[in-house]
PADO-180924 format. One record per atom (N, C-alpha, C, O, CB): residue in one letter; y negated, z negated, x negated. Coordinates in steps of 0.05 Angstrom, whole numbers, padded with zeros to 5 digits, always signed. Glycine has a CB too. Layout:
% PADO-180924
AYZX
...
This chain:
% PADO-180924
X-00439+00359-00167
X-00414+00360-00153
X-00420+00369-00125
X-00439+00361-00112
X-00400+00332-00153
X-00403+00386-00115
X-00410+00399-00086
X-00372+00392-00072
X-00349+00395-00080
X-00422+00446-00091
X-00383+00381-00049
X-00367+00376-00024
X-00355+00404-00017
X-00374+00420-00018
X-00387+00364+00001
X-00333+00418-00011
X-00321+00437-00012
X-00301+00438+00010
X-00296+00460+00019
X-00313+00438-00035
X-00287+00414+00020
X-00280+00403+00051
X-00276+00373+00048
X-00272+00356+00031
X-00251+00417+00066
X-00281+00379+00080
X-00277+00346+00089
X-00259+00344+00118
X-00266+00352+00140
X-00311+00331+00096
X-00243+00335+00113
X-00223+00330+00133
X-00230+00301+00149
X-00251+00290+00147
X-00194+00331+00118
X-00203+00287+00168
X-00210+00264+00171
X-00199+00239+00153
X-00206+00216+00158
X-00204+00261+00195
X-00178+00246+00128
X-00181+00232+00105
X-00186+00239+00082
X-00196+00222+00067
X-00166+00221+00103
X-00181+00270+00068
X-00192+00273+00050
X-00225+00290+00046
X-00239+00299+00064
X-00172+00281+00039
X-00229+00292+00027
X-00245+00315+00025
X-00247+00322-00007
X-00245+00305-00024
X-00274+00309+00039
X-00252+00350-00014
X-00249+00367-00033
X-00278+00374-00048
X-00298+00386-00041
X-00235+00390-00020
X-00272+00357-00077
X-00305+00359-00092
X-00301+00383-00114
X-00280+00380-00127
X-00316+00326-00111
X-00313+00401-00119
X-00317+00420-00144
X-00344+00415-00161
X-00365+00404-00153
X-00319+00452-00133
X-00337+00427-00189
X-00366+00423-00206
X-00354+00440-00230
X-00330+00443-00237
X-00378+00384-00216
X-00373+00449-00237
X-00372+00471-00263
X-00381+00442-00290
X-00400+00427-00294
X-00406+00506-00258
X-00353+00447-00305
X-00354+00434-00323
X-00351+00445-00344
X-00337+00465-00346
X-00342+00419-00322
X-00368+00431-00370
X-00363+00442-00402
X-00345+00437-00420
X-00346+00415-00430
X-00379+00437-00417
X-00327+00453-00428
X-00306+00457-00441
X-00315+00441-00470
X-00335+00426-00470
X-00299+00489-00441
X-00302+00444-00489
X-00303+00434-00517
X-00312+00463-00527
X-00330+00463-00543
X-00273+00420-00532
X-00303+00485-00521
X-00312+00508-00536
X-00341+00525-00519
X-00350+00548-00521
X-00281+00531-00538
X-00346+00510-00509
X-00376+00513-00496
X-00376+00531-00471
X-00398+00534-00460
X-00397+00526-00517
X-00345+00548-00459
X-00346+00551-00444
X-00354+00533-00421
X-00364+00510-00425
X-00332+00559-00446
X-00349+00547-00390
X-00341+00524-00361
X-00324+00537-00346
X-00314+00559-00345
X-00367+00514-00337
X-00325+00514-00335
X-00289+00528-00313
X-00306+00507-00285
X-00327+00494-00282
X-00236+00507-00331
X-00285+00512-00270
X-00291+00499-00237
X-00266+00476-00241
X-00242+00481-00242
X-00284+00527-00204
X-00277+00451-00241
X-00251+00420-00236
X-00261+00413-00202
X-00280+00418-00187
X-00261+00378-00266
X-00239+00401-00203
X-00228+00390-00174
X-00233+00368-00170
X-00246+00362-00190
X-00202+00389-00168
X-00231+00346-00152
X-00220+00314-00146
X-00216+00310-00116
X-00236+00301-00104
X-00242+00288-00156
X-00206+00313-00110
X-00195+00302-00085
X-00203+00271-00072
X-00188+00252-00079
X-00165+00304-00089
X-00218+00267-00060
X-00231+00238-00050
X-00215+00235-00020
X-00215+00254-00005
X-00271+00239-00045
X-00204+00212-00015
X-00194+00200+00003
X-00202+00175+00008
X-00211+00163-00012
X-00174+00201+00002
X-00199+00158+00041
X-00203+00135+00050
X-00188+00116+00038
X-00164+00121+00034
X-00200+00136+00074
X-00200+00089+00030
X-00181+00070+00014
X-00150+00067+00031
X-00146+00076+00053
X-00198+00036+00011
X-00136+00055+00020
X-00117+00038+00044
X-00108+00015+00035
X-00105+00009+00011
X-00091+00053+00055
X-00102+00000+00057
X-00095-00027+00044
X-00073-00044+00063
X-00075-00049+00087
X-00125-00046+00040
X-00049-00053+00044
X-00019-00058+00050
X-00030-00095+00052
X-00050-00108+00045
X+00010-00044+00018
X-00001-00102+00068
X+00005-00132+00062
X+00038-00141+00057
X+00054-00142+00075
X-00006-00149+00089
X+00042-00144+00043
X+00069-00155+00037
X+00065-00183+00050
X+00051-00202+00041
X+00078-00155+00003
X+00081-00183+00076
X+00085-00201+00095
X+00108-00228+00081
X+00129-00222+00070
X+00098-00183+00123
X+00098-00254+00083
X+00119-00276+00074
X+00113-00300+00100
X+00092-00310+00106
X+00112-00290+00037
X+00140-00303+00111
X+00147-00307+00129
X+00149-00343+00127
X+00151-00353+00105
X+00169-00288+00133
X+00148-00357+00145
X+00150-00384+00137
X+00183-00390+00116
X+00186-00395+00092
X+00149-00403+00170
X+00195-00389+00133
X+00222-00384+00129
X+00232-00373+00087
X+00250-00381+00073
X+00227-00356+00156
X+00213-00358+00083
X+00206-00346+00057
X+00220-00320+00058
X+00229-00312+00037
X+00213-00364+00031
X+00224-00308+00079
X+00234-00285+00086
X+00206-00266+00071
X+00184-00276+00073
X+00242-00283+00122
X+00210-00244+00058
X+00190-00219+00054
X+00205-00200+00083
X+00228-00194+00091
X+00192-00201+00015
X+00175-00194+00093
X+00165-00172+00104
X+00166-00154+00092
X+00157-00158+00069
X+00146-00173+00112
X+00176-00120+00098
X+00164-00102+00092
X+00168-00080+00125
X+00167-00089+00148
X+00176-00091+00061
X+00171-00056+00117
X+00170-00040+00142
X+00189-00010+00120
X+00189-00005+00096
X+00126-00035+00158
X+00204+00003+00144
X+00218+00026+00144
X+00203+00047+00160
X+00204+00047+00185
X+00245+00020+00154
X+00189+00065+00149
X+00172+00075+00154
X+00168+00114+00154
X+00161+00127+00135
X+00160+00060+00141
X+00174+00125+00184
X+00183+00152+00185
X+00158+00165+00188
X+00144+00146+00196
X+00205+00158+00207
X+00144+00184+00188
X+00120+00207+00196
X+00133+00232+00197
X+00149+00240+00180
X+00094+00211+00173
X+00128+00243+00215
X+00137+00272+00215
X+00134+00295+00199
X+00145+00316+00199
X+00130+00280+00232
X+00106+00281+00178
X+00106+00306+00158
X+00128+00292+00130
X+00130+00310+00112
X+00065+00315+00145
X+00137+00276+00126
X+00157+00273+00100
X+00179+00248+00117
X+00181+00237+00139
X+00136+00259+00062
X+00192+00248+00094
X+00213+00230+00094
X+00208+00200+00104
X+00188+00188+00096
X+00222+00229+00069
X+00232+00183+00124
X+00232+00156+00117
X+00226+00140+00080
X+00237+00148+00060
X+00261+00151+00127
X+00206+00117+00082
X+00203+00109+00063
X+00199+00079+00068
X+00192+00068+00089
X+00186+00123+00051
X+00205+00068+00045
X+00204+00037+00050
X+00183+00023+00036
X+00182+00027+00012
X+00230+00024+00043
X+00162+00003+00049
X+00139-00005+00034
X+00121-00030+00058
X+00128-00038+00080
X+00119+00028+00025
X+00102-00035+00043
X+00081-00055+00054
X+00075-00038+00084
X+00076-00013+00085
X+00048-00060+00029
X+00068-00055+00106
X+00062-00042+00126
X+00025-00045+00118
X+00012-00065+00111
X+00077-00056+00156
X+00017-00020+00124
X-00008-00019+00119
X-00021+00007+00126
X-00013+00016+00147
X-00011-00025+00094
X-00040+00023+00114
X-00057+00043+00121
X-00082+00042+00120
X-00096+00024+00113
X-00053+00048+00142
X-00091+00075+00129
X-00122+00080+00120
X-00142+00050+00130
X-00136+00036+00149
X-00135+00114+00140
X-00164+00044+00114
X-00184+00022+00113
X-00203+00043+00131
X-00215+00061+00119
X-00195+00008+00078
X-00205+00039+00158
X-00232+00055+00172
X-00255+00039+00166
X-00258+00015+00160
X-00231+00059+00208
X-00273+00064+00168
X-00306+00069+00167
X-00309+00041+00176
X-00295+00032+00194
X-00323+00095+00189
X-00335+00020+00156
X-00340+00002+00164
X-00333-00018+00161
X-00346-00038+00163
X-00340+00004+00176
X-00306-00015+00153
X-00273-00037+00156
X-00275-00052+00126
X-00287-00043+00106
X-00231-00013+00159
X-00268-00065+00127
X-00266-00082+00092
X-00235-00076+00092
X-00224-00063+00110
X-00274-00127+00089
X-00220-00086+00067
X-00195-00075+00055
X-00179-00100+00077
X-00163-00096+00096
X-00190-00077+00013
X-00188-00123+00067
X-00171-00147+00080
X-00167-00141+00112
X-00145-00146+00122
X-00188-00179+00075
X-00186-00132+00129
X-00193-00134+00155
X-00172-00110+00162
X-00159-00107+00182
X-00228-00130+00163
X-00173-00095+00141
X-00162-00062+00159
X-00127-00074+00146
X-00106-00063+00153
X-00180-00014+00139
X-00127-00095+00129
X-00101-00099+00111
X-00079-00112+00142
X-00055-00109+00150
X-00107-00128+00077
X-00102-00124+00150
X-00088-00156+00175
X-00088-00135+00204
X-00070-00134+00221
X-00122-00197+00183
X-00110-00123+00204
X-00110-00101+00229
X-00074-00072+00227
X-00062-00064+00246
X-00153-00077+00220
X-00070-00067+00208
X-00055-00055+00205
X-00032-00066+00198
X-00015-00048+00201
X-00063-00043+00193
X-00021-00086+00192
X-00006-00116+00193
X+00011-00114+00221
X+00035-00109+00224
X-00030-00145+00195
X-00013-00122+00241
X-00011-00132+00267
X+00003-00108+00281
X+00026-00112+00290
X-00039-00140+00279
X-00009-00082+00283
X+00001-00063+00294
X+00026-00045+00285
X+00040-00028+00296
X-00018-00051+00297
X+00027-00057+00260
X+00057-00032+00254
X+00084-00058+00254
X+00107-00051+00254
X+00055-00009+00211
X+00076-00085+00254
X+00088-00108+00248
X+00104-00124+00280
X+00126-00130+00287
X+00062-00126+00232
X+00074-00125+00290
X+00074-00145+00306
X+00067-00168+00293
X+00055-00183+00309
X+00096-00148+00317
X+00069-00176+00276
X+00059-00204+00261
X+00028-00206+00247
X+00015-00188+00237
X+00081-00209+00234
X+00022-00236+00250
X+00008-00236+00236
X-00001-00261+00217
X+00003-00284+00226
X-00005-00227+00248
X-00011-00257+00195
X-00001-00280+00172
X-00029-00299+00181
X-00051-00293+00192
X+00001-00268+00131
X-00014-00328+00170
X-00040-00352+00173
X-00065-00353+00149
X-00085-00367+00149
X-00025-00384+00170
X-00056-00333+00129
X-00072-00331+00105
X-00069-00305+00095
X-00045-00302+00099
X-00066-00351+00084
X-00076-00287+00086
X-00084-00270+00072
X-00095-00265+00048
X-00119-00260+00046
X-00091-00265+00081
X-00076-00265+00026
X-00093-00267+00000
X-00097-00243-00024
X-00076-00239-00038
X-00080-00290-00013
X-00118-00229-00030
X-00111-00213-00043
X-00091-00214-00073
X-00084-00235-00084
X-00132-00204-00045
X-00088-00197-00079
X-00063-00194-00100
X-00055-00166-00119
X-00037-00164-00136
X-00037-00198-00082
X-00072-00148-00112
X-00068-00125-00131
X-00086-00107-00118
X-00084-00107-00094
X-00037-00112-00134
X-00106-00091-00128
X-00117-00067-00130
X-00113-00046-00155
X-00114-00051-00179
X-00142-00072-00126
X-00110-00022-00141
X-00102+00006-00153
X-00121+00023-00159
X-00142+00017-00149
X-00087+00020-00138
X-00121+00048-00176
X-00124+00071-00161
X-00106+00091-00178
X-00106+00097-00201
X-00154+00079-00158
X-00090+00099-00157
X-00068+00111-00176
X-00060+00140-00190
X-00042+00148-00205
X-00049+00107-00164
X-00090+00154-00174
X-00085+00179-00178
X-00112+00178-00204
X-00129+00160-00204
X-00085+00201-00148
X-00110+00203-00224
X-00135+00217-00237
X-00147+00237-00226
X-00167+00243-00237
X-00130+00227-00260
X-00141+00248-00208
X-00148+00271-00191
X-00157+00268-00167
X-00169+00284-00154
X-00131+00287-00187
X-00149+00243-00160
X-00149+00241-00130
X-00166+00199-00134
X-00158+00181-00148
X-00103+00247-00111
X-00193+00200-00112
X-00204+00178-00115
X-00205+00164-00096
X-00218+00168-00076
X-00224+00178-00122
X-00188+00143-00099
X-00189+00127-00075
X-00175+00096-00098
X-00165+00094-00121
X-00166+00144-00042
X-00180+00078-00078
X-00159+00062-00090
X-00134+00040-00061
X-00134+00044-00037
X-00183+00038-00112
X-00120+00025-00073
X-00099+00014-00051
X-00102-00007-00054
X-00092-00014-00075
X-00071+00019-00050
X-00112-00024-00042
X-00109-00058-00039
X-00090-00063-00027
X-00085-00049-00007
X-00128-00073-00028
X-00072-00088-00035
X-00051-00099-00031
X-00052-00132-00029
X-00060-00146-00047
X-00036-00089-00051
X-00041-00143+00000
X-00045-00172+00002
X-00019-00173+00006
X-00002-00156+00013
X-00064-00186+00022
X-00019-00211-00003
X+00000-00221+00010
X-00007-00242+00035
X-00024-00260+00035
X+00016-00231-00009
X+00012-00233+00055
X+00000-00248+00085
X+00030-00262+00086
X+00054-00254+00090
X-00010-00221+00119
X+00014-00291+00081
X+00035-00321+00080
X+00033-00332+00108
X+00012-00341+00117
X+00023-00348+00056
X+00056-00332+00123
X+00059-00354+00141
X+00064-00335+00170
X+00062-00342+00193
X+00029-00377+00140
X+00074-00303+00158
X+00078-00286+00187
X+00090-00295+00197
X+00110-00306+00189
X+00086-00262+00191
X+00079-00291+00229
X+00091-00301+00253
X+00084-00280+00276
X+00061-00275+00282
X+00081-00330+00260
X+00105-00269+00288
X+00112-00249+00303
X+00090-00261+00332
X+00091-00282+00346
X+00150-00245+00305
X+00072-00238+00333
X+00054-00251+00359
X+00054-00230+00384
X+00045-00234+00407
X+00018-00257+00350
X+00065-00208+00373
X+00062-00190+00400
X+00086-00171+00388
X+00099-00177+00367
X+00025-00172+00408
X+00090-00145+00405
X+00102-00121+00396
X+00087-00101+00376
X+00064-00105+00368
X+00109-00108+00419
X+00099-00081+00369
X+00080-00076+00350
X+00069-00049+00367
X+00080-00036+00385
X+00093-00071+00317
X+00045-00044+00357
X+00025-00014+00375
X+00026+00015+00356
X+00008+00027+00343
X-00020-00022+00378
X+00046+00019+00358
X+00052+00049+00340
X+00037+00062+00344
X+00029+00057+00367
X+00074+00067+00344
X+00023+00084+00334
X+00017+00114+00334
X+00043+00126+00346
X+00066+00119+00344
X+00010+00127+00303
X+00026+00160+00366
X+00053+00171+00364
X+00062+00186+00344
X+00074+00205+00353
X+00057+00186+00383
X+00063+00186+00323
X+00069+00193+00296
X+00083+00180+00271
X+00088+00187+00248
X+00049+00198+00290
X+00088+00157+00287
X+00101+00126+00272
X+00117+00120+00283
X+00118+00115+00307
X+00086+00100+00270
X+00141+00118+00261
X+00165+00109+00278
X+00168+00086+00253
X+00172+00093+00229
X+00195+00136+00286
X+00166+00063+00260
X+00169+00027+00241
X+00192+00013+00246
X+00198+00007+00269
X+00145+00002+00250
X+00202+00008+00232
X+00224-00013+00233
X+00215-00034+00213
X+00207-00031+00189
X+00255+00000+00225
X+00217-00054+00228
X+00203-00080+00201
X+00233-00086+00192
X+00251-00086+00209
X+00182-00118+00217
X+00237-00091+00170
X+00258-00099+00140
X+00252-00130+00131
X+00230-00139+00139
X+00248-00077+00109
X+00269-00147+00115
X+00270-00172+00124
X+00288-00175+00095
X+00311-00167+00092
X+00283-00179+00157
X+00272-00189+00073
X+00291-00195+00054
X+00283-00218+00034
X+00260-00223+00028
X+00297-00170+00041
X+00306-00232+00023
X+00299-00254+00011
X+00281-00252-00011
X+00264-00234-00007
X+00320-00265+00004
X+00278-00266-00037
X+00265-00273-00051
X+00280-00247-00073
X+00269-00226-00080
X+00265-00307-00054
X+00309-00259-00082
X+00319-00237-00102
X+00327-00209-00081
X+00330-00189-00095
X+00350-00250-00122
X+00329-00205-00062
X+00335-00177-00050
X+00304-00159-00059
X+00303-00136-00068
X+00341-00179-00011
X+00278-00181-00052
X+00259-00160-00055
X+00258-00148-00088
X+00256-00124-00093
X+00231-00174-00045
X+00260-00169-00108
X+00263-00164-00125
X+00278-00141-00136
X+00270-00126-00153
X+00265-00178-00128
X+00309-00141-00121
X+00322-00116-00125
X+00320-00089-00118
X+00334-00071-00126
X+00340-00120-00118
X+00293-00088-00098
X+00280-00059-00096
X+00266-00042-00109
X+00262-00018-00106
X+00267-00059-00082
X+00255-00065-00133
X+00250-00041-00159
X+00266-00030-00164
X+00254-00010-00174
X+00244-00047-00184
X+00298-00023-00167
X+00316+00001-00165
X+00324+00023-00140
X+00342+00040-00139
X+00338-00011-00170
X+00304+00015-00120
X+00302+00026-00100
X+00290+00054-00093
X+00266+00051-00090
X+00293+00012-00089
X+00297+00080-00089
X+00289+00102-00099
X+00265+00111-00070
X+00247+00127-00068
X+00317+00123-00107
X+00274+00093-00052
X+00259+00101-00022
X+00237+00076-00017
X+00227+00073+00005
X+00285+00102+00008
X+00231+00057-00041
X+00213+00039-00044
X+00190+00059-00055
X+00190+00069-00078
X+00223+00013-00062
X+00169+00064-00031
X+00155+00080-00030
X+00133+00073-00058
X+00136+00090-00076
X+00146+00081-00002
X+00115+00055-00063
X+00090+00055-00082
X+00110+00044-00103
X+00125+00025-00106
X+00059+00035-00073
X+00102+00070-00120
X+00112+00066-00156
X+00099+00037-00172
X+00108+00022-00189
X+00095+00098-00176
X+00086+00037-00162
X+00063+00010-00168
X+00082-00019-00172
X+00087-00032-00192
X+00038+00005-00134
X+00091-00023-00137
X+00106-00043-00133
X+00128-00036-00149
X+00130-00052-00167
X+00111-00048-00107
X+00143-00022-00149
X+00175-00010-00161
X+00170-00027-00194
X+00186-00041-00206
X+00178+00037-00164
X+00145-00020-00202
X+00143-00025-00235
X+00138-00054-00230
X+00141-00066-00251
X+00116-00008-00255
X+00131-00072-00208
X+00124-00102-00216
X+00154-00112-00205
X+00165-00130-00218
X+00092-00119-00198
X+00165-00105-00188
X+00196-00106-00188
X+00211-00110-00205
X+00224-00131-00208
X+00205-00090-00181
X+00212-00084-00220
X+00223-00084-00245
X+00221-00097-00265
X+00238-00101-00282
X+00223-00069-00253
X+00191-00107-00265
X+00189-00118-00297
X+00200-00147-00287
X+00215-00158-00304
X+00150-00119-00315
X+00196-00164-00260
X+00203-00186-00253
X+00233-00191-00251
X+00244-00213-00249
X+00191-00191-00232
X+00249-00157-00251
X+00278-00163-00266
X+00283-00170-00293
X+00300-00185-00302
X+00294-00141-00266
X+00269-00160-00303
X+00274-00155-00330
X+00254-00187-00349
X+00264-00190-00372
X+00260-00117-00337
X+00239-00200-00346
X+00215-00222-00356
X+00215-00235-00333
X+00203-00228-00313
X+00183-00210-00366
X+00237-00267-00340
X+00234-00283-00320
X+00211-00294-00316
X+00208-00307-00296
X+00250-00301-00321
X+00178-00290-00340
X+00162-00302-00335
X+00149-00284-00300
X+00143-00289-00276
X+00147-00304-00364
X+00150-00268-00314
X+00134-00251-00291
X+00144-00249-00264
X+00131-00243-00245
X+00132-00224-00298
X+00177-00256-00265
X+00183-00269-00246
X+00183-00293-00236
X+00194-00295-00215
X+00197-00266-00246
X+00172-00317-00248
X+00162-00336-00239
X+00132-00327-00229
X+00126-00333-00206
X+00165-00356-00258
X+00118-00316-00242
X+00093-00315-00229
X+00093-00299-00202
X+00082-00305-00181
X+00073-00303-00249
X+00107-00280-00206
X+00115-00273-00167
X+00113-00284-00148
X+00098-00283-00129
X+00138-00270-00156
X+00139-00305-00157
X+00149-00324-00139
X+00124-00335-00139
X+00110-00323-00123
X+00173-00341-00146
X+00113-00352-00148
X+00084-00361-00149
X+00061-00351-00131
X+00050-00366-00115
X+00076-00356-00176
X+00054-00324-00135
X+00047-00315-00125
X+00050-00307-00090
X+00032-00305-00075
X+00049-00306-00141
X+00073-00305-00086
X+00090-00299-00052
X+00089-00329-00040
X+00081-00332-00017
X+00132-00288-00055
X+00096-00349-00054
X+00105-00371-00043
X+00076-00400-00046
X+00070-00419-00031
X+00138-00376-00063
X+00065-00391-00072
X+00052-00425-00074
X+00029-00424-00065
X+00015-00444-00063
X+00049-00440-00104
């Protein structure tokens, strides 16, 4: 496998691979920096999330989170990235889902839940970040698996199934709250 570019999050791998008919061709994969979200739960049992604009695409709605830097563990860059797009920060941190969602593309997304947010400063944007933190009950979050601007497909599908299989909606709740 040969390195082909490297940017400051992705970089581009090639390799001559063997076909079934004994030809080769040139495959791809695209390697990127992990990132890692927190679905914020508030004493109150309010969910955290964030409304979230970049200048290269659309407002989208999701876990406030981002790239895991060099060095950084998932949880550390999860609570570090928390703090700054949030202002809050949770009394516990617990993991709760890892990904990787692409076949082409290698990276994966860790996902916590940070129990007990409490608003400790303002939040420290990028100039490239425009955040609005979002604020919703127990069944509102739930109702964002029909949400088309609920950014990770990931969450959308545990949404949904927790509409649809009260078990799995108890274990949510379980999960967010106990």
């Amino acid at each position: 496998m040969k390195k082909v570019f490297q940017g400051d999050i992705f970089s581009v791998w090639q390799w001559d691979q063997e076909l079934y008919d004994g030809s080769t061709k040139v495959f791809e994969k695209v390697q990127r920096t992990d990132a890692a979200f927190i679905i914020g739960v508030l004493p109150d049992k309010r969910i955290l999330l964030i409304w979230d604009e970049q200048p290269d695409r659309e407002g989208a709605l999701g876990p406030a989170g981002g790239k895991v830097e060099e060095g950084e563990n998932p949880i550390d860059a999860a609570a570090r990235e928390f703090l700054e797009e949030t202002g809050y920060k949770a009394t516990t941190i617990e993991p709760w889902i890892s990904f990787a969602p692409y076949g082409k593309m290698i990276f994966t997304i860790h996902c916590f839940i940070g129990k007990g947010a409490e608003k400790v400063s303002e939040p420290s944007l990028e100039a490239g970040e425009r955040i609005t933190p979002r604020f919703f009950t127990f069944d509102e979050f739930i109702a964002l698996g029909q949400e088309e601007t609920l950014r990770s497909t990931h969450l959308r599908i545990i949404l949904l199934e927790a509409q649809l299989d009260s078990k799995k909606k108890d274990i949510l709740y379980q999960q967010l709250y106990g």
